[in-house]
C-alpha positions in Angstrom: 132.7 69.8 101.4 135.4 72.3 100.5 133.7 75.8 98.2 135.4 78.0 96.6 134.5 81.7 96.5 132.0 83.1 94.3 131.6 86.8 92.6 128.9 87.4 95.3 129.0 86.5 99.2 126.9 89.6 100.6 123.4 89.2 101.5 121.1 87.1 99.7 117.1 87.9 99.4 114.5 85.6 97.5 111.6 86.3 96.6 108.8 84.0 95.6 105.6 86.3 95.8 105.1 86.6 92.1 108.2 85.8 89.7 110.9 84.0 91.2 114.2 86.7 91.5 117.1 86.1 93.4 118.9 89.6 95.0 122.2 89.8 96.4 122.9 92.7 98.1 119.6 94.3 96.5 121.0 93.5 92.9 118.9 91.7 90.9 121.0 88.2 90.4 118.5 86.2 89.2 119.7 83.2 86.8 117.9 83.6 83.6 116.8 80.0 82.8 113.6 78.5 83.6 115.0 75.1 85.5 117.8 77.3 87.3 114.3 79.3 88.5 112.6 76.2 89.2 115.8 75.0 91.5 116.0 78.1 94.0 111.4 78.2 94.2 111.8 74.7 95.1 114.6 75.2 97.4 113.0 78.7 99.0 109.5 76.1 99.7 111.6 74.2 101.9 113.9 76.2 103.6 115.1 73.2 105.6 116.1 71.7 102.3 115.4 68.8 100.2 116.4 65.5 99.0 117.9 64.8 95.6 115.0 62.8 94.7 112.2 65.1 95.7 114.4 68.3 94.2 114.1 65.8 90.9 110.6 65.0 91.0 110.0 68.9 91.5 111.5 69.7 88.1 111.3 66.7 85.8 108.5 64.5 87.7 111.2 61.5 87.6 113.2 61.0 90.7 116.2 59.4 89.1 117.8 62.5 87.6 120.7 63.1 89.9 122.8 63.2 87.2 121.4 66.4 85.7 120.5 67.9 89.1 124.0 67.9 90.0 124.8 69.5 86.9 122.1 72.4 87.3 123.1 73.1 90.5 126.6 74.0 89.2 125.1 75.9 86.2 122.8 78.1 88.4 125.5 79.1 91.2 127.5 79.9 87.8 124.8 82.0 87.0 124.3 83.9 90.3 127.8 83.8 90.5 128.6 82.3 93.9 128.3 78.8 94.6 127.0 80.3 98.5 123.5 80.0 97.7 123.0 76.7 97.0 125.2 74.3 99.5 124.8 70.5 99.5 123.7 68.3 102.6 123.9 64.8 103.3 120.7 64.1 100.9 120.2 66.6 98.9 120.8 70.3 98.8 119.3 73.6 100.8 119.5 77.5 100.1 122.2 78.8 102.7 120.3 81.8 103.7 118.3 82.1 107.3 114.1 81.8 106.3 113.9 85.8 106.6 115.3 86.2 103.4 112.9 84.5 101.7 109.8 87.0 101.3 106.8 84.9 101.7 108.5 84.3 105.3 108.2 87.9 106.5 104.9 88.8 105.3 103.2 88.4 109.0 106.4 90.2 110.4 106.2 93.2 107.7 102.8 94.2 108.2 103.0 96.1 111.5 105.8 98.8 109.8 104.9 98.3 106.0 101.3 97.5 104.9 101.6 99.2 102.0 104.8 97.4 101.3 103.3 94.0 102.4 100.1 94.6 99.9 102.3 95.6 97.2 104.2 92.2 97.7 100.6 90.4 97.1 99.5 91.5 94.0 101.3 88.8 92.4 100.5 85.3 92.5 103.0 83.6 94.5 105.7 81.0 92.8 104.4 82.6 89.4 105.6 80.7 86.2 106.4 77.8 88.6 104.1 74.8 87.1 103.7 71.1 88.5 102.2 69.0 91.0 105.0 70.1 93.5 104.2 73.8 93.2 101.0 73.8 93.1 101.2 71.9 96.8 103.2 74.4 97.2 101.0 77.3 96.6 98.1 76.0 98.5 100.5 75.8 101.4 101.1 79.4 101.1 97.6 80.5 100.4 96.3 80.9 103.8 99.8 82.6 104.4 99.1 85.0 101.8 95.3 85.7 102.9 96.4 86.1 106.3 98.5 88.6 105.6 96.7 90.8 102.7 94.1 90.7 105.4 95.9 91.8 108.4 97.5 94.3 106.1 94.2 95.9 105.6 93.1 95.8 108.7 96.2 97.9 109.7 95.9 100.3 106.6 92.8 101.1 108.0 93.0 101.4 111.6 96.3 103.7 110.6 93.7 105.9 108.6 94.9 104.9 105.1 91.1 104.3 104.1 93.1 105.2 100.0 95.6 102.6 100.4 93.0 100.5 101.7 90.6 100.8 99.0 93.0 100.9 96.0 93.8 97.2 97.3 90.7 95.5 98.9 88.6 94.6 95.6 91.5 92.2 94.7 91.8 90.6 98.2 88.1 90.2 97.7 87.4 88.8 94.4 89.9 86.0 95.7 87.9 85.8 99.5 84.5 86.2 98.5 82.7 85.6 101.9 85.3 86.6 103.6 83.1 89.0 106.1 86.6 90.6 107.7 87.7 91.4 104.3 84.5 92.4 103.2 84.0 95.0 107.1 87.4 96.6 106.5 85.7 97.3 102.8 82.9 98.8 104.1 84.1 100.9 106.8 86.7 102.7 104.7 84.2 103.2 101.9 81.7 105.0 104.8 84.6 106.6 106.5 85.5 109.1 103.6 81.7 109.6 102.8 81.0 107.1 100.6 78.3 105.6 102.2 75.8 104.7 99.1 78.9 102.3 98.0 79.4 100.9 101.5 75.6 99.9 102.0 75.9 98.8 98.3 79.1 96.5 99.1 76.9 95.2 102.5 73.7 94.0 100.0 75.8 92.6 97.6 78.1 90.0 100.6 74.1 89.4 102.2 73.0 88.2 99.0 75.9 86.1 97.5 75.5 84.3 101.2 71.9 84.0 101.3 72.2 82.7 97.8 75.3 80.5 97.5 75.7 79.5 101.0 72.1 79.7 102.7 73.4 82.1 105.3 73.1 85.6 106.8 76.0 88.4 107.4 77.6 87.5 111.3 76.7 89.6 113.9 79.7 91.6 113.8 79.3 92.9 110.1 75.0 93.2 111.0 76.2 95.7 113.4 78.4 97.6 111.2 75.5 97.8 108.7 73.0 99.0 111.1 75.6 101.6 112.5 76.0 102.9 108.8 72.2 103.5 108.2 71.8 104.8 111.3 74.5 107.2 110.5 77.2 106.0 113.1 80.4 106.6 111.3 83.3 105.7 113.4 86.9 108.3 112.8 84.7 109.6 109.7 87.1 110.8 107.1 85.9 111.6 103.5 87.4 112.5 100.5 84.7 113.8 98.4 87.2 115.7 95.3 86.7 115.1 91.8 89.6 113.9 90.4 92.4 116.3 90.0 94.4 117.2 86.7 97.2 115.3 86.2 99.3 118.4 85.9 98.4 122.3 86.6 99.7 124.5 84.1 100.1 128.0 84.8 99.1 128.4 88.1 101.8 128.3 90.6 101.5 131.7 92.0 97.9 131.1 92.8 98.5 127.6 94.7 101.6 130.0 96.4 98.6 131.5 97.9 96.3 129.3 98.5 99.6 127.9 100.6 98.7 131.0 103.1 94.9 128.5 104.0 95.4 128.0 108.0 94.1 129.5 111.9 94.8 133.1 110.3 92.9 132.6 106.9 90.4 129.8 107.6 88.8 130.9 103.8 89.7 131.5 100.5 87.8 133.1 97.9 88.8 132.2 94.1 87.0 134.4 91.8 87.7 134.3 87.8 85.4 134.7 84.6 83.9 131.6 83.5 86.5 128.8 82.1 89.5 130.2 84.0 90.1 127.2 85.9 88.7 128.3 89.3 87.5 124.2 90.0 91.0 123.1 88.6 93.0 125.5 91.1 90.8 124.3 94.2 90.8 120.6 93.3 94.6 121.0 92.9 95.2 122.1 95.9 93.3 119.5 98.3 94.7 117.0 96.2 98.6 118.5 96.9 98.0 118.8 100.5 95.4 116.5 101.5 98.0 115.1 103.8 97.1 118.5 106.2 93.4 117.4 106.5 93.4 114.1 108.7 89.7 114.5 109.2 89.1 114.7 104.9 87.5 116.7 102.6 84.2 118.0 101.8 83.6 118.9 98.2 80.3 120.2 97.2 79.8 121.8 93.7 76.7 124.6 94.6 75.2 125.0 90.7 75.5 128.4 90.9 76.4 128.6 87.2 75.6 125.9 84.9 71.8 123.9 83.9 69.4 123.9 86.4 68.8 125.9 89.7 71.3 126.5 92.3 71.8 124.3 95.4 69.9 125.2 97.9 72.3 125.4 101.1 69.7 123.4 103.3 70.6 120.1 100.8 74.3 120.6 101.0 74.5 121.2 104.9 71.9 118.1 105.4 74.5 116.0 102.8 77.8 117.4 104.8 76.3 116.2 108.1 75.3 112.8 106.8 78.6 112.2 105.6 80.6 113.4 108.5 78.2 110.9 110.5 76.8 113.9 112.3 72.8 113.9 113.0 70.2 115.5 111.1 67.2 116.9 112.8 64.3 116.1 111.3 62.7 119.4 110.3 65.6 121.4 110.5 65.9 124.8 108.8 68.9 126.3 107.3 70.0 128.1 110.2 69.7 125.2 112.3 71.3 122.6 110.0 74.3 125.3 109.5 74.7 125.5 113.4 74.9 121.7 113.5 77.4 121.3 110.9 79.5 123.9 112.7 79.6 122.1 115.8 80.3 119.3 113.6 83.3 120.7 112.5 84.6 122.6 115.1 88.4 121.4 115.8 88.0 119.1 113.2 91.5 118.9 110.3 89.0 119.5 107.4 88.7 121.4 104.0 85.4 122.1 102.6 85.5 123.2 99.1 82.3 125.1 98.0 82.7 125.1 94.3 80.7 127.5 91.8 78.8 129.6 94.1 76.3 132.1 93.1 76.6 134.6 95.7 77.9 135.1 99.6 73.8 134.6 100.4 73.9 130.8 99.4 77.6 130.2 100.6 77.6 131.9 103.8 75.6 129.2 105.8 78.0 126.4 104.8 80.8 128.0 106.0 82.7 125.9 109.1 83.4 127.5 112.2 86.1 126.7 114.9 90.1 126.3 115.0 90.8 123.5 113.0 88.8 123.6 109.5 89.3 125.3 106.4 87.3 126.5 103.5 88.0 127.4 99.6 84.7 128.8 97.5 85.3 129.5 94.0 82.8 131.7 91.7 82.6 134.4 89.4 81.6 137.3 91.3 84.8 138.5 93.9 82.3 138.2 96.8 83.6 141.2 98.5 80.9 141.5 101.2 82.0 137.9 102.5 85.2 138.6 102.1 85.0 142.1 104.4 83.6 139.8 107.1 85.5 136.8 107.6 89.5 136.2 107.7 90.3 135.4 104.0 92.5 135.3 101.4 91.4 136.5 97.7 92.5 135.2 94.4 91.5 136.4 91.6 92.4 134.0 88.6 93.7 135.7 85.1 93.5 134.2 82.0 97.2 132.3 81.1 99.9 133.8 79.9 100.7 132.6 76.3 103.6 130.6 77.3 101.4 128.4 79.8 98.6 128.6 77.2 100.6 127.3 74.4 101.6 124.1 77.1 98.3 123.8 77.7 97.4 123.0 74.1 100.0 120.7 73.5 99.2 118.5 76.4 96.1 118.0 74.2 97.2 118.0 71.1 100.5 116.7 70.7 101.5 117.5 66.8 101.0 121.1 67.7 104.7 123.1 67.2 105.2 125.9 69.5 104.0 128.3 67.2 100.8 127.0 66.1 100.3 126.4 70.1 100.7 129.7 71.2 98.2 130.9 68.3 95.6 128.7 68.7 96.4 129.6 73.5 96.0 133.7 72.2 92.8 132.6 70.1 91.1 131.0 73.2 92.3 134.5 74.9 94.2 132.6 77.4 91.2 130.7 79.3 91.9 126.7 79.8 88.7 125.6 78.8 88.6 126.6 75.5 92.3 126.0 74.9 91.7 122.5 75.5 88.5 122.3 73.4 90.1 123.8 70.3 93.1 122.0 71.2 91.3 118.5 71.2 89.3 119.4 67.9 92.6 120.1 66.1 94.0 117.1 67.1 90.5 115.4 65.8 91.0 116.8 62.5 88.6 119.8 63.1 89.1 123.6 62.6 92.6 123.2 61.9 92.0 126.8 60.8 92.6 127.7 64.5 96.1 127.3 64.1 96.5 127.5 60.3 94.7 130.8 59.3 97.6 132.9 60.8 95.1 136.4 59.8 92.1 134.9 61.2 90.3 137.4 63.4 87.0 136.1 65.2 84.7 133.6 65.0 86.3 131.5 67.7 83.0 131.0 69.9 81.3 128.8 66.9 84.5 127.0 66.5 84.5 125.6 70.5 80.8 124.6 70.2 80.5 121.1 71.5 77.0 120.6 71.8 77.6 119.6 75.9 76.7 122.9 77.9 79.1 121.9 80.1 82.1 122.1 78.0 80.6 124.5 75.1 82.4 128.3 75.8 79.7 130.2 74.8 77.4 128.6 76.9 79.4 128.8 79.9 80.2 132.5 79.0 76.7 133.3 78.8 76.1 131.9 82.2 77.7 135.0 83.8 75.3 137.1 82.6 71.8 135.7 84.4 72.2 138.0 87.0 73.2 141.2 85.5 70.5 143.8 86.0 69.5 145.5 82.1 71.8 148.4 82.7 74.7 146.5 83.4 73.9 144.0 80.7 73.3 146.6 78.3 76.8 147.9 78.7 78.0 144.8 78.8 77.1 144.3 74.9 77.8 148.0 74.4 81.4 147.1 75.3 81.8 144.2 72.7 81.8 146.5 69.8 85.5 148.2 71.2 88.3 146.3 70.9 90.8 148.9 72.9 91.1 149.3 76.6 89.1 152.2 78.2 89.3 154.3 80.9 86.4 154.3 83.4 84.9 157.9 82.1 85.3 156.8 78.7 83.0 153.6 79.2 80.1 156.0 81.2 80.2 158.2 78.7 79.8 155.6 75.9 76.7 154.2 77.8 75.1 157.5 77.6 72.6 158.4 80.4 72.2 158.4 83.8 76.1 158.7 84.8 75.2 157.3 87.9 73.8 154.1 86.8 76.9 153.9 84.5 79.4 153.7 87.0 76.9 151.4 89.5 77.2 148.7 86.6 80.9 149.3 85.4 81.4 148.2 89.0 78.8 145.1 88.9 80.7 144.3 85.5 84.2 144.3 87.7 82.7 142.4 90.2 81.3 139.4 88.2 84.9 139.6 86.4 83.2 140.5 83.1 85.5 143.4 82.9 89.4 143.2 83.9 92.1 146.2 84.5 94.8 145.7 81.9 98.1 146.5 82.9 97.6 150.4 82.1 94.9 150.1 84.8 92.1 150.7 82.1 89.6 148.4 82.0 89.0 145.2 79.1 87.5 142.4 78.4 88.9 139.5 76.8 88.6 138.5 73.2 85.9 135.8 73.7 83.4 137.6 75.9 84.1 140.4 73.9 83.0 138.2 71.3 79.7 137.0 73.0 79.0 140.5 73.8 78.7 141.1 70.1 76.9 138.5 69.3 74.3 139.8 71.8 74.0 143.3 70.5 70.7 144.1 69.2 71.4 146.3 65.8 70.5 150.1 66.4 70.5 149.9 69.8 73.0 152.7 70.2 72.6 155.0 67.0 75.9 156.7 66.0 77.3 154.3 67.9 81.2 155.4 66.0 80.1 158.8 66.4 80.1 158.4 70.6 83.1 156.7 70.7 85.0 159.1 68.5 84.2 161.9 71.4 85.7 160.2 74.4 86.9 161.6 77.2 90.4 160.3 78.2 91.4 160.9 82.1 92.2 158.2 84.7 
């Protein structure tokens, strides 16, 4: 039968896993009625092709519509534009195109090179939209296809170390294979592998029960022995990823993840140290999350209490909790010293970051730190932990609050109506930290304190207006924590500090403390330390507005008489 040419004779592609779309030379061509759909689903199902009478039964469930099938043959090649798609036989008619251009074809074949790709594919139910007796024989023909392949695309996600690309997909392929016990290991064993191992034993009860229940039968042997190899602590190629989730965008911060960027054999630690709010959890979690890629054996992420409600962690708990996870034994008994030898054998040579968030002090940090080429560590706190910074390889970055600019963005990521004025006032108000940007920011967008950003002479008073009643979140609160360990010379001048608003040189502030000059400069330098007080450009030294703030709040009246009088007299000098 002579053809004449059509508007497209390159490469066809169709694809049936989900809606129906016909692709020539990867643009989309797909004809946009429902029956011209119909025609090419039918016709991909049986690439061999099929007989006018079945092709009419498939779309109108009457066999003697020739007639019309003839004419919707014409009108779909019209509206691919080629009549080479579709070519007639002896019987019926047949897509012209070899079977690997039909997706649901290649799916065994793609899941070697392309898992990802391949489990992408599945999400959709295949032949979607397509409804009748003849699709739905259809479909069941293809569903052991499709579970073969979703399956053996796991199975290779995970043996290739995706254990994420495995997990974002494997609840799906198992809500449709409930007792599937393949499905249900590869689940497991991922969960386990990046230290998740409460969920994977959780996942193994809930597959025992559903069979005991529904089916009268126990796990196989196979998955029995995974189980037993989980709660003995027998991970095998352990991998976790034990990060809070991330921000969805960093504002601000670039130079400091530039640094962190230096993290490798020369400068196995970091040390992020920043007043309370700064962002010093943000920063680290940003980081692993950018290049997690590096750390092939995972991350550890353990936040160590060492400001906030409730005691500090003790580092016994977090070294016992590493080791568990990274499927490493703990001896029973075990004191710190031990348990921190263990996990550095554990570690040794191993592609890891361990993040030690919040620390108190180098005393409870220093025992979880790895050893050996290969791993990496990042501990953020207040203090600047010089002592641990004097005796290990490290890099040291010390987070400022934001500049106005990155303030002001920071704000209107939260609160959207907020001009670039009003932003930038309400960033100064919250002196620049993140946390209380983004509190105020979020109660002006509720409707609350618009006076942040409306009251253009407003002076003070911010710490009430970021009260959340959640410690967590509430600035004073988490302000306040940075004081617990100040000894009552150094808190003393702390509060002393709050009632001047200017810079001051390091003379100046001993002399306003009055007494023992000595004890004055040991507790300007505990203040710098604990990054209660900051050098301001000029190189005096400051605090910002909202400890400031807190400081006053905490002044007991007549505690310093003459109080104006002292700071009229002094000293300047370097």
């Amino acid at each position: 039968m002579a053809r004449t040419g059509g508007a497209h004779r390159g490469k066809f592609r169709i694809e049936v896993l989900g809606a129906v779309r016909v692709r020539a030379d990867g643009k989309d061509v797909t004809p946009p009625g429902r029956l011209q759909r119909l025609l090419v689903a039918a016709l991909a199902a049986r690439p061999g092709g099929l007989p006018a009478s079945e092709l009419c039964m498939a779309l109108w469930q009457d066999s003697s519509q020739a007639a019309r099938l003839h004419l919707l043959v014409h009108r779909t090649r019209t509206a691919i534009g080629s009549v080479d798609l579709i070519e007639r036989t002896d019987e019926g008619y047949r897509l012209a195109v070899a079977s690997d251009a039909i997706d649901v074809r290649t799916l065994e074949s793609d899941v070697p090179g392309a898992p990802a790709k391949v489990l992408e594919l599945l999400q959709g139910e295949p032949y979607a939209g397509c409804e009748g007796a003849f699709f739905e024989e259809v479909r069941a023909e293809t569903e052991s296809t499709v579970l073969g392949a979703r399956r053996c695309a796991l199975e290779r996600a995970a043996a290739g170390g995706d254990d994420e690309l495995v997990l974002r997909w494997v609840g799906a392929a198992r809500e449709k294979s409930p007792y599937d016990e393949q499905l249900a290991a590869v689940h497991i064993s991922s969960l386990a592998r990046i230290g998740r191992v409460g969920e994977a034993l959780a996942e193994y009860e809930v597959l025992r029960r559903r069979l005991a229940d529904e089916l009268g039968a126990d796990p196989g042997p196979s998955l029995q022995a995974l189980h037993l190899r989980i709660v003995s602590g027998i991970v095998e190629n352990a991998r976790p990823n034990q990060q809070p989730p991330a921000q969805p965008t960093l504002i601000g911060r670039e130079s400091a993840l530039a640094a962190l960027d230096g993290l490798g054999p020369r400068n196995p630690l970091a040390i992020v140290s920043g007043t309370g709010g700064v962002g010093k959890t943000a920063l680290a979690v940003a980081w692993a999350t950018k290049e997690r890629d590096r750390f092939r054996d995972g991350i550890l992420h353990a936040d160590l209490g060492g400001y906030g409600i409730g005691a500090p962690a003790e580092p016994q708990a977090i070294l016992a909790r590493f080791l568990r996870t990274l499927a490493s034994p703990v001896p029973h008994g075990a004191d710190t010293s031990e348990l921190a030898s263990h996990f550095r054998a554990a570690t040794d040579r191993r592609r890891l970051l361990v993040v030690l968030d919040n620390v108190r002090s180098e005393a409870q940090v220093r025992p979880l730190l790895p050893a050996g080429d290969g791993p990496v560590a990042i501990i953020t706190g207040r203090e600047q932990m010089l002592g641990l910074g004097a005796q290990f390889p490290a890099l040291s970055v010390q987070l400022m609050p934001l500049s106005p600019d990155a303030g002001a963005q920071v704000a209107r990521s939260q609160c959207a109506s907020l001009d670039e004025v009003a932003a930038r006032r309400l960033a100064e108000r919250c002196a620049g930290l993140p946390l209380a940007i983004a509190v105020a920011a979020r109660a002006v967008a509720a409707g609350v304190h618009r006076e942040i950003v409306d009251d253009a002479d407003r002076a003070g008073g911010m710490l009430e207006m970021l009260e959340t009643g959640d410690a967590a979140s509430d600035v004073a609160t988490v302000l306040s924590w940075s004081l617990e360990d100040l000894d009552p010379v150094a808190r003393r001048m702390f509060r002393l500090l709050g009632l001047v608003s200017e810079p001051l040189t390091r003379p100046a502030i001993i002399a306003l403390a009055g007494g023992d000059p000595a004890a004055a400069r040991t507790a300007v330098r505990r203040l710098e330390r604990a990054n209660l007080l900051i050098r301001s450009t000029a190189g005096r030294l400051t605090m910002h507005d909202l400890l400031r703030e807190l400081a006053a709040r905490e002044w007991l009246a007549g505690e310093v008489p003459a109080i104006a009088e002292v700071v009229t007299t002094l000293p300047e000098g370097p």
